[in-house]
C-alpha positions in Angstrom: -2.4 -19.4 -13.1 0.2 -22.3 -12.9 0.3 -24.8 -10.0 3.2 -23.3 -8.4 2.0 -19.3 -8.1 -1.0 -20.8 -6.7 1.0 -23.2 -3.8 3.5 -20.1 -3.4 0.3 -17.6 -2.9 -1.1 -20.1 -0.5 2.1 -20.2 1.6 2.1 -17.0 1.8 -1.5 -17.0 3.7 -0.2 -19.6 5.7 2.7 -17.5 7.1 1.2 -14.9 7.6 -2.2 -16.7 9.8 1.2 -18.0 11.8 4.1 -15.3 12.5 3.6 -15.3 16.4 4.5 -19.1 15.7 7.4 -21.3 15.1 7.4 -21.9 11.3 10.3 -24.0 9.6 10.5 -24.6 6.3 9.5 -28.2 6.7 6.1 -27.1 7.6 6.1 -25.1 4.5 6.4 -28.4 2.9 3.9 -30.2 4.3 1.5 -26.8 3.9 2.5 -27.6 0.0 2.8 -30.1 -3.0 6.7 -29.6 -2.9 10.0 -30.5 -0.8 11.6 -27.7 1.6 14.3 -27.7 -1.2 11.4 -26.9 -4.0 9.7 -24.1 -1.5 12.6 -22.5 -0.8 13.5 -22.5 -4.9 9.7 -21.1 -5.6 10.4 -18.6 -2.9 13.4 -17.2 -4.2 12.2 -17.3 -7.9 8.6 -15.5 -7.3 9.5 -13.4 -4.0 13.6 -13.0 -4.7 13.8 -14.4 -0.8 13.6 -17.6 0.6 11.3 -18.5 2.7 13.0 -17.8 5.9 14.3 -14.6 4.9 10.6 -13.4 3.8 9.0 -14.9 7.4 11.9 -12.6 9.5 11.4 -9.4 7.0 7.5 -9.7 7.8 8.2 -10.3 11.6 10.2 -7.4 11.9 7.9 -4.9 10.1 5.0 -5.9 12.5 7.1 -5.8 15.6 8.0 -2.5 14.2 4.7 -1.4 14.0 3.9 -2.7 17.7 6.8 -0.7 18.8 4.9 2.4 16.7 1.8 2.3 17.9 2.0 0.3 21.9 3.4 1.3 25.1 5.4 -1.9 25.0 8.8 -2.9 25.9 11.4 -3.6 23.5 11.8 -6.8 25.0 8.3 -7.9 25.1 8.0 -7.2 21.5 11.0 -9.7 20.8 9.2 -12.7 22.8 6.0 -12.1 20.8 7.9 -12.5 17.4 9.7 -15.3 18.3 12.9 -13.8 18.8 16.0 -15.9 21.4 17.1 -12.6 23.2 17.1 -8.8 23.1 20.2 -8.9 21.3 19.2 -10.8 18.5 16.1 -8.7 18.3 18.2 -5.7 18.1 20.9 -6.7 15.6 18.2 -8.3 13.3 15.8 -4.9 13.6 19.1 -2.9 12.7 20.4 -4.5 10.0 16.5 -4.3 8.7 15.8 -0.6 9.1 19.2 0.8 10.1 17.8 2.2 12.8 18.2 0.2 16.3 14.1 -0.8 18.1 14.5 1.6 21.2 15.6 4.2 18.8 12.9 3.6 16.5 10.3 3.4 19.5 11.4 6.8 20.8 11.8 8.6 17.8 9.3 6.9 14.7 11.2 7.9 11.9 10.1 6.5 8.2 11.2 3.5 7.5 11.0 0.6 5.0 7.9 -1.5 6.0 8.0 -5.5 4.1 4.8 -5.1 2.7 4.5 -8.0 0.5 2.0 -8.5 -2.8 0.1 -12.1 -2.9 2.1 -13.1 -5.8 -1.3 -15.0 -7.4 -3.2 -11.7 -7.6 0.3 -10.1 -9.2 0.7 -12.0 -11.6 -3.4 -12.2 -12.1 -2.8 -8.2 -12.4 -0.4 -8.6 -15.0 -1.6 -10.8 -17.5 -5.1 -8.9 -18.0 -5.9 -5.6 -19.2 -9.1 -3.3 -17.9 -9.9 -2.3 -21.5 -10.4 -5.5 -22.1 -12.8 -7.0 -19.9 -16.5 -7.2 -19.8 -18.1 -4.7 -17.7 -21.6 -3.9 -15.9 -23.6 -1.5 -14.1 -22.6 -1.3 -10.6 -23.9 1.0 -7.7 -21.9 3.9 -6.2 -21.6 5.1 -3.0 -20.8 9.6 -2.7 -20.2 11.6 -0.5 -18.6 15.0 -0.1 -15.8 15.6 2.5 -13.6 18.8 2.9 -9.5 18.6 3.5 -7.9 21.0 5.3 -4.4 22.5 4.1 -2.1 20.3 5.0 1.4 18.6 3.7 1.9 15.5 1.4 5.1 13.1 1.2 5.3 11.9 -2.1 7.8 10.3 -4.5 7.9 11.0 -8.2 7.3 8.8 -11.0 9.7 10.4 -14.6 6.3 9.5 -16.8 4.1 7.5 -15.2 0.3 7.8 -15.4 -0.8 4.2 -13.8 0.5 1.8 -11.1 2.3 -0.6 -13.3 4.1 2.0 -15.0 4.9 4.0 -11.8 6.1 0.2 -10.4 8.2 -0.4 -13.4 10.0 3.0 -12.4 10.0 3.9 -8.8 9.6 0.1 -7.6 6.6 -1.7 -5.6 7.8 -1.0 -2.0 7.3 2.8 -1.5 3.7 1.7 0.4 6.1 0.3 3.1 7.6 3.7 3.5 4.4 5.7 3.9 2.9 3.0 6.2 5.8 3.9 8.6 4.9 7.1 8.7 3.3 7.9 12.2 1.7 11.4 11.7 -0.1 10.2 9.1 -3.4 12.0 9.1 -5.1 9.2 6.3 -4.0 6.3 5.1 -1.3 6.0 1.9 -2.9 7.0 -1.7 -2.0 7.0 -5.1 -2.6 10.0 -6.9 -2.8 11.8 -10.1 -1.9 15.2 -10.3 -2.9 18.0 -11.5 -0.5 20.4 -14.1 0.4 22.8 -11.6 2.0 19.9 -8.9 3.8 17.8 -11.5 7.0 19.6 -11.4 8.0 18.1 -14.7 7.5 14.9 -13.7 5.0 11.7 -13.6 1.2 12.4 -13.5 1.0 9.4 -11.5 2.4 9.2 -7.8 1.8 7.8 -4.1 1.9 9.9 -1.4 0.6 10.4 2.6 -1.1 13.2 3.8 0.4 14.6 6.9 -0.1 17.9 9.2 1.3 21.5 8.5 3.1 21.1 11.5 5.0 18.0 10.1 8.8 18.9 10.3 10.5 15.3 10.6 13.2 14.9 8.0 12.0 12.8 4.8 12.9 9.8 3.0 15.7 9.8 0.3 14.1 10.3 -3.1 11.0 11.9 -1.6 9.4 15.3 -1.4 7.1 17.1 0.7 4.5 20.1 -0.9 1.3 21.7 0.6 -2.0 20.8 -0.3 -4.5 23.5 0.0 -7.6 23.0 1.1 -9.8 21.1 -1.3 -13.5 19.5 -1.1 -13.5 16.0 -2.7 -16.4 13.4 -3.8 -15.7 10.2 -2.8 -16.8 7.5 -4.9 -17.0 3.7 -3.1 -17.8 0.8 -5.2 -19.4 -2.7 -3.9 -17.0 -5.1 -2.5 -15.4 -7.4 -4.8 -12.8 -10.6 -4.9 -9.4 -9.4 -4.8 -8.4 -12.0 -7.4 -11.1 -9.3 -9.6 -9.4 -6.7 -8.6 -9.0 -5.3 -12.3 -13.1 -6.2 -12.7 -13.4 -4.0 -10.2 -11.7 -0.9 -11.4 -12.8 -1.1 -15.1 -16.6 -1.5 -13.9 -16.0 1.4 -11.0 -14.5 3.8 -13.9 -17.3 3.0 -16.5 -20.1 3.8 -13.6 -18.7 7.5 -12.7 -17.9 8.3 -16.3 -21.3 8.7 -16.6 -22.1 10.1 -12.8 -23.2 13.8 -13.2 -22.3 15.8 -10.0 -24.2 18.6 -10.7 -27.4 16.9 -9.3 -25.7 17.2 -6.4 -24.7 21.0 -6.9 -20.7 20.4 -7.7 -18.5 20.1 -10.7 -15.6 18.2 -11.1 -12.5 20.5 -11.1 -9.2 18.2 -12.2 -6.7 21.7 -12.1 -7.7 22.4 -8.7 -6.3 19.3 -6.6 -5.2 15.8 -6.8 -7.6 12.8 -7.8 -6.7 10.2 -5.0 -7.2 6.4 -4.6 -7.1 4.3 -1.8 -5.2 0.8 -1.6 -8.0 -1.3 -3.8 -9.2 -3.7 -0.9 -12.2 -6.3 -2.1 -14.1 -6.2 1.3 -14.4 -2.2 1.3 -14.8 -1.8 -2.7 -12.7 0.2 -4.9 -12.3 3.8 -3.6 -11.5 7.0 -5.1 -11.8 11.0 -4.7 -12.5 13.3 -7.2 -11.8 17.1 -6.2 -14.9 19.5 -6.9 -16.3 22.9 -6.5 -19.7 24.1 -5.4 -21.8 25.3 -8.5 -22.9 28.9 -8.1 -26.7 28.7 -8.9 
């Protein structure tokens, strides 16, 4: 990884240990090897906004979620991110979501969360492939859950059957979206469908699971279907570096390709439901559910 990924990636810790705090971009140079003028070049170059930019986006999409989730005043949510006036707050939260804070607050529509990648572990991601790293035994955590019918919000891939490619087509910030999402009964997935929910399109999608009793209008470009109900092993692998996060995956898929469910009295059934995966986190391990149906002994 070059000198400058690694200074950027760093920066990007930085700001984020410090959004309830004055940052200007001439702490950003002394937090780095390089002058303002250089950080706000890197910025621009590996994050396509500069640094000030990036620091208000990120603001914004946590005073957003405050405004979610806490019986707190518009106002008061201005003061904690740093903002001069009510005003300010207001015209800088519109122009973000198109949708103005006390509106927002009262209503929680979906909106367009700045969810940022740290652009060492991208561009880690991309330079190394799973099938071609070294892999060993790990252990695995099951268990079996049940899911209720219920609805999923999902956007479409055209042909994708991974994360990169469903990046490379539908774009790296559709997380954002689903993270606004207050009924949310889980947190966002990826997924890979089964035949009968691909509708023609990508194998490959991300969704969030909401109630039957959802009936808020959707984001552009994304659907809703019902999900019926489905039991699901859950496999959990041992936590890992982030910075390993492909590691992690290739040794996680190499453990349960050879994890027979029936000792447990289940088969996997891929036609019957999605497979699922949460957002690969090292300190929880690599997580993803399998649906399954009860063997009839």
């Amino acid at each position: 990884m070059n000198e400058s990924i690694k200074e950027i990636a760093k920066l990007q810790q930085y700001i984020e240990a410090h959004l309830q705090e004055r940052i200007t971009l001439l702490n950003l140079a002394h937090e780095s090897h390089y002058s303002p003028w250089h950080v706000d070049k890197l910025f621009k170059k590996h994050l396509n906004k500069s640094p000030m930019q990036y620091i208000k986006e990120r603001r914004l999409t946590l005073a957003a979620l405050m405004l979610r989730d806490q019986p707190i005043k518009v106002m008061d949510v201005a003061l904690e991110f740093l903002f001069d006036s009510h005003e300010g707050f207001t015209r800088a939260f519109s122009r973000q979501f198109g949708i103005s804070p006390y509106r927002y607050k009262m209503e929680a529509p979906a909106i367009k969360l700045f969810l940022p990648y740290i652009v060492s572990d991208y561009d880690t991601f991309k330079q190394r492939r799973t099938e071609d790293l070294e892999t060993k035994a790990i252990p695995i955590f099951t268990q079996v859950i049940e899911r209720p019918e219920r609805k999923l919000i999902l956007k479409r891939g055209e042909k994708a059957n991974h994360y990169f490619a469903y990046c490379e087509e539908v774009g790296c910030d559709i997380w954002g979206i689903l993270t606004s999402i207050k009924e949310a009964l889980y947190e966002p997935v990826g997924l890979w469908l089964p035949n009968k929910l691909k509708a023609g399109k990508s194998t490959y999608v991300q969704g969030v699971e909401v109630p039957l009793t959802y009936d808020k209008p959707i984001p552009d470009g994304f659907e809703i279907i019902t999900l019926e109900p489905q039991l699901y092993m859950i496999f959990q692998g041992p936590k890992y570096e982030d910075c390993f996060f492909m590691e992690a995956i290739s040794e996680f898929n190499q453990a349960i390709a050879s994890f027979d469910p029936s000792l447990y009295g289940y088969t996997i059934d891929l036609d019957a439901a999605p497979v699922f995966q949460l957002e690969p986190r090292g300190e929880r391990g690599y997580i993803e559910a399998k649906p399954v149906k009860k063997m009839i002994i």
